[in-house]
N, C-alpha and C positions, 0 to 999 in steps of 0.2 A: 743764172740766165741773164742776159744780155735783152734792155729794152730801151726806149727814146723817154726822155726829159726834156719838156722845153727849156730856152736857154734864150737868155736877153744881153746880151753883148752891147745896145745900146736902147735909145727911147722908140725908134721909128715902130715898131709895132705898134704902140699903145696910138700909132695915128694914122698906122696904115688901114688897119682893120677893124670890119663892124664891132668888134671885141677881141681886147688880147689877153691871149691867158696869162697867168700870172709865170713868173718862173718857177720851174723845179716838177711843173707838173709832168704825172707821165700821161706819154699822148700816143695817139694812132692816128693813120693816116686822114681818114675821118673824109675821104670821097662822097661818103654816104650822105654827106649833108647839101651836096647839091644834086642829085640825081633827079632832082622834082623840079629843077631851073630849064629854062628854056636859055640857049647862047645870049639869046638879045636881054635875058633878065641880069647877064652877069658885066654891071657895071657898077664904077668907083670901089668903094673898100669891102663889095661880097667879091667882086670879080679879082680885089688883090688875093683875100682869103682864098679864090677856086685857084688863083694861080698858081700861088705860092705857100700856103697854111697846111701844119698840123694842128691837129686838132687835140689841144691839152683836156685833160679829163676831170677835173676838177671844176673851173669853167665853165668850161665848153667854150671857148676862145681860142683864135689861132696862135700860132708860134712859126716865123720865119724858120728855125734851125732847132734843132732838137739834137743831145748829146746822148750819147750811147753809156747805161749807166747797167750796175749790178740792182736785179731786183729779183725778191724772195716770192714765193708761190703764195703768200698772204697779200704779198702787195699788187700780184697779178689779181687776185681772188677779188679783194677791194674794189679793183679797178671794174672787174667782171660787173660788180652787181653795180657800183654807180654806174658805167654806161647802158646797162640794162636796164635804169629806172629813166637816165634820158631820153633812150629810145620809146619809150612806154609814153615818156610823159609829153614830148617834145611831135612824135609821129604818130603818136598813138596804135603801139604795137600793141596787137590783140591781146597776147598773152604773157605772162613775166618768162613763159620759157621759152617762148619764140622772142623775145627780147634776151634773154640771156643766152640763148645758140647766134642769134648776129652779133653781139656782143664779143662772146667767143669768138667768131671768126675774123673778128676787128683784130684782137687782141693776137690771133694765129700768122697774122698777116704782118701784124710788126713782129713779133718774134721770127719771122722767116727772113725777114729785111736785115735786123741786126745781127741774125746772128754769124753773117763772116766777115764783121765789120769790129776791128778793134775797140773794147771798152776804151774812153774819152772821145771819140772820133766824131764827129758832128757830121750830121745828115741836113740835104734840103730836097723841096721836092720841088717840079714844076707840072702842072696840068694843064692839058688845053683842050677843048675840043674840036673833035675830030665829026668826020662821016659816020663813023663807025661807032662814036661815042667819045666816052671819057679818056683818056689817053694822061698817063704819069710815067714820069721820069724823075728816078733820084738820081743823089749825087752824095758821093762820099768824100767827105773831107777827113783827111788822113791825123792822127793823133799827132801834133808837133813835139816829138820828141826830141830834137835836135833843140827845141827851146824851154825842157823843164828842165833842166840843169843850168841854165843861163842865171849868172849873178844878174840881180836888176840897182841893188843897191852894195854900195859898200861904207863900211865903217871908217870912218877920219877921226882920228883922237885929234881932240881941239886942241892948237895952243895956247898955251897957261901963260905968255907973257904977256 
């Protein structure tokens, strides 16, 4: 199965956002964590997170870009029950199994994303609000295959004289 991992290509997260997740985490889109904002609440670094952030599950910090990686049915599993306990712990879902059904549908929802998206390919999102609400658009960045064959270094035998 094909899921998202965040992915730190440079520093700016760790300064865009109220907290960034660490890399490597797997994430979801994680909309859910502003539905309780009002437009005029979302400024400086929650409004960069509404913009632009996945939501790594480890965390619970954003991630500009997230990579499309292989992940096993334990790793899915794991994911299931920590976002199940932040929902609990964080919103205060009533119960661990209406926290573990939104959880699952967190989790259903990136799996429908990635999966006609080639493993390596990097994903971003953007959100805004609308009249109507929430409104997202991804964006798929295609695996750079024309650059994993690319030499980046070559070997020079030194001269000995």
């Amino acid at each position: 199965m094909k899921f998202a991992r965040t992915i730190r290509f440079d520093k700016s997260d760790l300064n865009i956002f109220p907290l960034a997740s660490e890399e490597g985490e797997l994430a979801v889109v994680g909309t859910f964590n502003f539905y309780n904002l009002e437009p005029e609440d979302l400024k400086g670094k929650v409004k960069q997170a509404f913009s632009n952030g996945f939501m790594g599950c480890k965390t619970f910090g954003y991630s500009t870009l997230v990579s499309l990686v292989s992940v096993s049915a334990e790793d899915l599993e794991e994911l299931k029950n920590d976002l199940s306990q932040f929902l609990m712990d964080k919103y205060g879902a009533p119960t661990k199994e209406i926290a573990t059904n939104a959880a699952s549908e967190e989790i259903s929802l990136m799996l429908e994303l990635c999966k006609d998206h080639e493993r390596g390919s990097l994903l971003s999102i953007s959100r805004e609000w609308t009249k109507e609400g929430i409104k997202e658009k991804y964006r798929n960045l295609p695996k750079a295959e024309s650059c994993a064959e690319q030499k980046i270094w070559t070997v020079v035998e030194e001269d000995q004289t």
